[in-house]
C-alpha positions in Angstrom: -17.9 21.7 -5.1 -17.1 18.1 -4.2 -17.3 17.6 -0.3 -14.1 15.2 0.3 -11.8 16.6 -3.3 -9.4 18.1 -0.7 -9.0 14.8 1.5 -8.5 12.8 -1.8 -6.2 14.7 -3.4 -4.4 14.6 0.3 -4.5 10.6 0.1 -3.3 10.7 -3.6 -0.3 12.6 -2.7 0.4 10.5 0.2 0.0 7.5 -1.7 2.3 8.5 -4.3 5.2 9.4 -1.7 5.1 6.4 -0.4 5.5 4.6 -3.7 2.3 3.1 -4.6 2.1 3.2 -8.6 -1.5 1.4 -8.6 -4.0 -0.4 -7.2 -3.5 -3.0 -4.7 -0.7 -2.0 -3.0 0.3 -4.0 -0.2 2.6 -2.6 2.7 4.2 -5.1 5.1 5.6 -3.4 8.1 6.1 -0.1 6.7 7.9 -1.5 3.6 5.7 -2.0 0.1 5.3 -5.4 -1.1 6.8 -5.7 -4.6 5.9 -9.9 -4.9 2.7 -11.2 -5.8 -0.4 -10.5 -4.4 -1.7 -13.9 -3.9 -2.8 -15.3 -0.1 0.1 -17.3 0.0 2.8 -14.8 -0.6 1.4 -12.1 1.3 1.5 -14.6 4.5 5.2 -15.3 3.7 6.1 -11.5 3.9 4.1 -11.1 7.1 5.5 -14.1 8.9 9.1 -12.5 7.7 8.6 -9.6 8.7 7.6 -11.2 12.3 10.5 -12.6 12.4 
């Protein structure tokens, strides 16, 4: 059998409660990131959500 099938499918399931539809997903405080995934707009939504 495959070792670590049981942890993955875990992850998957976790993943998919939480609202990640693909890969990256980006989380910012708890809440996903929607916007783009470029340097610059990831820094934005931290620095927000530090405010």
């Amino acid at each position: 059998g495959h070792a670590h099938a049981h942890r993955v499918n875990e992850d998957v399931g976790s993943g998919l409660k939480s609202g990640v539809r693909g890969t990256p997903t980006f989380f910012v405080n708890g809440i996903r990131h929607d916007g783009p995934d470029d340097l610059a707009s990831l820094r934005a939504a931290v620095e927000e959500a530090a405010r």
